[in-house]
C-alpha positions in Angstrom: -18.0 -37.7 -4.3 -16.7 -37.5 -0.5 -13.6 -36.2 0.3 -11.4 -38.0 2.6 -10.1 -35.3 4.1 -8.1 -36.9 6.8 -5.8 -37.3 3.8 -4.8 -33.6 3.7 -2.0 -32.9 6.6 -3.9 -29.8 7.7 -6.9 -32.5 8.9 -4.4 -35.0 10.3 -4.1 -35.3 14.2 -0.8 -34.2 16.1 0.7 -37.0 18.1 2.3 -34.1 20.2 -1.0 -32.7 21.6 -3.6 -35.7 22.0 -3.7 -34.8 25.7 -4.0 -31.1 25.0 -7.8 -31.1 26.5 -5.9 -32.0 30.0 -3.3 -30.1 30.5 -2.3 -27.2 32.7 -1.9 -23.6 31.2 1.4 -23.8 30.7 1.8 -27.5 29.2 -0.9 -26.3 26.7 1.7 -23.1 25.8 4.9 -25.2 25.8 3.0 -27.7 23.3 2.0 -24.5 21.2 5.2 -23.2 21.4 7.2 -26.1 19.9 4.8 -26.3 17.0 5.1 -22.8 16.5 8.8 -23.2 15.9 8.3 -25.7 13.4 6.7 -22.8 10.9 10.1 -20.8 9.9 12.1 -24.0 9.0 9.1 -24.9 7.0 8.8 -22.0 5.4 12.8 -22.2 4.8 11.8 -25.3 2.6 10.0 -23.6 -0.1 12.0 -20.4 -0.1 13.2 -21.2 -3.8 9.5 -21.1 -4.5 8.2 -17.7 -2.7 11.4 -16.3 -4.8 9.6 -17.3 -8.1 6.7 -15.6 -6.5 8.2 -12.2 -5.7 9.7 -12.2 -9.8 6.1 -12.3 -10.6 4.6 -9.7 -8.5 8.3 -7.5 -9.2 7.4 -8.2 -13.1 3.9 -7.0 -12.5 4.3 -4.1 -10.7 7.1 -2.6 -12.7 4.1 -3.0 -15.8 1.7 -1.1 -13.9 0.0 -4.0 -12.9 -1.2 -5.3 -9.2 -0.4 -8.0 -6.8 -4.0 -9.3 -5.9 -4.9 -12.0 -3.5 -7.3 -14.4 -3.0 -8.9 -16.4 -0.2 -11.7 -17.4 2.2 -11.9 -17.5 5.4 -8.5 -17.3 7.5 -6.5 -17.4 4.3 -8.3 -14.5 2.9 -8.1 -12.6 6.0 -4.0 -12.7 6.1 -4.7 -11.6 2.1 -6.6 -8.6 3.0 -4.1 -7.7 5.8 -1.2 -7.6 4.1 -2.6 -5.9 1.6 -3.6 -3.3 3.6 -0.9 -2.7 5.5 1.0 -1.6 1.9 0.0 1.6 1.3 1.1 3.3 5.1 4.6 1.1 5.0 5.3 2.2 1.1 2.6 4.9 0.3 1.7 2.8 -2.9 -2.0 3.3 -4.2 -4.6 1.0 -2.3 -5.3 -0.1 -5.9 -1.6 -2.0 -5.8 -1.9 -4.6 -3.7 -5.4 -6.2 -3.2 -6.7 -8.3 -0.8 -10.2 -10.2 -1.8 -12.1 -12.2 0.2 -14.6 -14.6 -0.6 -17.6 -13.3 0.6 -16.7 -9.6 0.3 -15.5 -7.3 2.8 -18.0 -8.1 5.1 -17.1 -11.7 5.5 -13.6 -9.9 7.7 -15.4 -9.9 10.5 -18.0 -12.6 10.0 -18.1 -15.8 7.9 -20.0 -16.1 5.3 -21.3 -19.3 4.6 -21.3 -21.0 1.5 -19.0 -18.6 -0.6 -15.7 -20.2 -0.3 -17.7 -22.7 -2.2 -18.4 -21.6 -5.3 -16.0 -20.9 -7.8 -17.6 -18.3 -9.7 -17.3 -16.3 -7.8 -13.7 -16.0 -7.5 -14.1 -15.9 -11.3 -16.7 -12.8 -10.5 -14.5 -11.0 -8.2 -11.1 -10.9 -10.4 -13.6 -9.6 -13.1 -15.4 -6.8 -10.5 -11.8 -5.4 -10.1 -10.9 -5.6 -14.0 -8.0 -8.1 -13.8 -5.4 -7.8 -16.8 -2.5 -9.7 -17.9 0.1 -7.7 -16.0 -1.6 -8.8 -12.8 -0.4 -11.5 -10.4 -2.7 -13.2 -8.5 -1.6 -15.3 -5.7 -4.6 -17.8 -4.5 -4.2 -18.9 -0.8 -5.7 -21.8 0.8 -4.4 -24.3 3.5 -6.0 -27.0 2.6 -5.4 -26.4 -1.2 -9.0 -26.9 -2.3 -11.0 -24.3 -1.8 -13.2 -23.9 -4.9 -13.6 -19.9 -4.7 -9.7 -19.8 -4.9 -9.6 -22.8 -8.0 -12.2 -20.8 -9.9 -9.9 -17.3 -9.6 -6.6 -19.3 -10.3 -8.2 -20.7 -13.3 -9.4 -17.6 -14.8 -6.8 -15.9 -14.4 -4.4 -17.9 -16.6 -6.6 -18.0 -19.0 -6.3 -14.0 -19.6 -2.7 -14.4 -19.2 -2.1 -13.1 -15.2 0.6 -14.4 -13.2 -0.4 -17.2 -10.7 0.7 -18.4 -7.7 -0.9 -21.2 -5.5 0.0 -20.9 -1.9 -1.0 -24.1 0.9 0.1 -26.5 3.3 -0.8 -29.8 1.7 1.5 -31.8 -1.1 -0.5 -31.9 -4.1 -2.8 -29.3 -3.5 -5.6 -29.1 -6.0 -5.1 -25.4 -6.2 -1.4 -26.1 -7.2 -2.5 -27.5 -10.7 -4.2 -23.9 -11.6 -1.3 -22.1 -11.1 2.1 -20.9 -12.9 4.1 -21.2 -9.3 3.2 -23.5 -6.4 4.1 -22.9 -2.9 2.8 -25.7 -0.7 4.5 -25.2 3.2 4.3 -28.5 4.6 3.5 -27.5 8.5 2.5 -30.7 9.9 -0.6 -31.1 12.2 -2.2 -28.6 14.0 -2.5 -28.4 17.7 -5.9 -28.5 17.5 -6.8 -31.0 14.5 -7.9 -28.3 11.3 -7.5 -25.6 13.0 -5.3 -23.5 10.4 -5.4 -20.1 11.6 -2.6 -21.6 14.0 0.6 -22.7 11.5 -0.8 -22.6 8.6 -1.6 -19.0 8.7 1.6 -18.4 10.4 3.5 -19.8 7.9 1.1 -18.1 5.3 1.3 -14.5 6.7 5.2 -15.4 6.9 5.5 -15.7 3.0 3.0 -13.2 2.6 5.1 -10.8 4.4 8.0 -11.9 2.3 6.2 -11.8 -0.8 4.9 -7.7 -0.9 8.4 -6.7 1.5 11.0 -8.1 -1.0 8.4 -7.0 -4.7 8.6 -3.2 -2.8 12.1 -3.5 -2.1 12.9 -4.4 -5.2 10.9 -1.5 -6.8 12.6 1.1 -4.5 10.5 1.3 -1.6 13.5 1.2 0.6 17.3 2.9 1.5 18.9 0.2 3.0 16.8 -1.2 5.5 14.8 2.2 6.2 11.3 2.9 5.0 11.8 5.6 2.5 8.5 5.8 0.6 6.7 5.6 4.5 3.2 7.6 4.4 3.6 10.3 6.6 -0.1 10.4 7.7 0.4 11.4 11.4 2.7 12.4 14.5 4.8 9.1 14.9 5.1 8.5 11.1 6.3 12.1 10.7 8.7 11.8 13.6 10.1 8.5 11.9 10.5 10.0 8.5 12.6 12.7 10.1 14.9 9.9 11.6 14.9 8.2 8.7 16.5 11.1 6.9 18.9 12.3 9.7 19.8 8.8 9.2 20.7 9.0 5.8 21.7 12.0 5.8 23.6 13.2 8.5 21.7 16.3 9.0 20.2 17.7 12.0 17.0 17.1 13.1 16.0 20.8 12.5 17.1 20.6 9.1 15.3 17.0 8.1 12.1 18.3 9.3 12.3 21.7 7.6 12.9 19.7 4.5 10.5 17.3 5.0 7.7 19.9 5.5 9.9 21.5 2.1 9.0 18.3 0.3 5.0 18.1 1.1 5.7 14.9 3.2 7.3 12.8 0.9 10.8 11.8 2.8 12.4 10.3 -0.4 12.3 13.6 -2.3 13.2 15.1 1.3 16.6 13.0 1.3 17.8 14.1 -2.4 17.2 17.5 -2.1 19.2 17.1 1.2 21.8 14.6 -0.5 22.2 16.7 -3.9 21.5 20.4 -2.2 18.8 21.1 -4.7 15.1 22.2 -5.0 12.0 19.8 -4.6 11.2 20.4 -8.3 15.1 19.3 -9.0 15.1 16.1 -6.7 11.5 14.8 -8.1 12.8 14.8 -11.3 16.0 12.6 -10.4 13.8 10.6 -8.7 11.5 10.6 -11.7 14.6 10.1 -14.3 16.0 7.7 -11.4 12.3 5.5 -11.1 12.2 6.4 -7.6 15.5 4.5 -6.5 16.6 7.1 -4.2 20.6 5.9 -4.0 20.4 6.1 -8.5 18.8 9.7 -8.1 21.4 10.7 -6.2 24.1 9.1 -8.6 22.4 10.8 -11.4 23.1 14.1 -9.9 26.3 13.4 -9.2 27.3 12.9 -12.7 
């Protein structure tokens, strides 16, 4: 059967940019501009929604389990991205958070045809990568129909995985596979079906929300400072030392000594600053304290 798919808003044409093809540099920014700012107050909207979303991955995670996306095309992109971008922010395992694409890795850099398509393999792909019932899968497709995303959402309820369908239509057909919807009503792009442009903003918006606020929650940060960061080079060593002169008070002699002290790891760095202890001492009150750096250092003060 044909699909109407003037029917879905991402496909709809924007009254605001009809004369787009004519315009001067800067009318053709000021039009992209005021779109642009329509994303955060959409993504406002559905905010009870992404919140239902982070339980999920916050549930998973504290199991042992994974936060995995799935997508084609731009959608899986944004997946893959934020996914990546875990393990130097929170030094988690790459194995954590995963980012699948339909198509494989390959398909980053170039589409391939055809695979968005076909549902199995989404079905092949959550299977490759041994899904389990303490995973939550988030599917993410702006138009809400992508087959390869359907067929993933769908199998993974049926073994008992979280799900969450993420798009920008009302309705979306992936919606209906999934234990939590999040559909970020956009509008019309600038250029008609183009979703990389608000769509994918609004999508790498929530995805950001979505793995920030789950590794928050599960101790990857002192206040607003990075305290599981990787320390993997010169800048990212330089920042761990701030971040513990910052929680610390100490000098910045003293915060790198201890960092060196603690084999890199700046949270086991802080206690044995915080609690003037050893770094076999602070890893176990981080241990006893499941890495919640502010209860390790209430444990040791009891």
């Amino acid at each position: 059967m044909k699909e109407n798919l003037e029917l879905l808003a991402t496909e709809s044409r924007n009254e605001h940019s009809m004369q787009i093809d004519s315009a001067e540099p800067m009318d053709i920014l000021r039009i992209m501009n005021e779109e642009d700012q329509k994303v955060a107050l959409a993504v406002k909207e559905v905010l009870p929604d992404v919140e239902v979303a982070v339980q999920f991955v916050f549930e998973s995670l504290k199991k042992g389990g994974r936060l995995i996306y799935m997508g084609a095309g731009t959608s899986g992109r944004l997946g893959v991205l934020d996914a990546v971008e875990c393990p130097p922010t929170f030094s988690t395992n790459p194995d954590m958070v995963q980012g699948i694409l339909a198509g494989g890795e390959g398909a980053f850099l170039k589409a391939v045809e055809g695979a968005e398509d076909q549902p199995d393999l989404g079905v092949n792909d959550l299977k490759n990568v041994g899904l389990t019932k303490n995973d939550t899968v988030i599917g993410i497709a702006a138009s809400g129909r992508t087959p390869y995303v359907i067929g993933a959402l769908k199998y993974a309820r049926s073994i008992g995985a979280k799900t969450v369908a993420l798009s920008c239509n009302k309705n979306a057909a992936i919606s209906k596979e999934a234990d939590q919807r999040i559909e970020v009503i956009v509008g019309p792009e600038v250029l008609t079906g183009s979703t990389r442009l608000k769509a994918g903003t609004a999508h790498k918006m929530i995805l950001n929300m979505i793995s920030t606020s789950a590794m928050i929650l599960i101790g990857k940060a002192y206040e607003n400072l990075m305290v599981d960061v990787h320390v993997s080079n010169q800048k990212l060593k330089e920042r761990g030392i701030g971040i513990i002169q910052k929680i610390t008070g100490s000098s910045y002699e003293l915060a790198a000594e201890t960092l060196e002290a603690a084999d890199l790891q700046v949270k086991t760095a802080i206690v044995m600053i915080k609690t003037a202890s050893s770094k076999p001492v602070a890893e176990k009150l981080l241990h006893d304290a499941n890495g919640y750096v502010k209860k390790a250092v209430q444990i040791a003060g009891k």
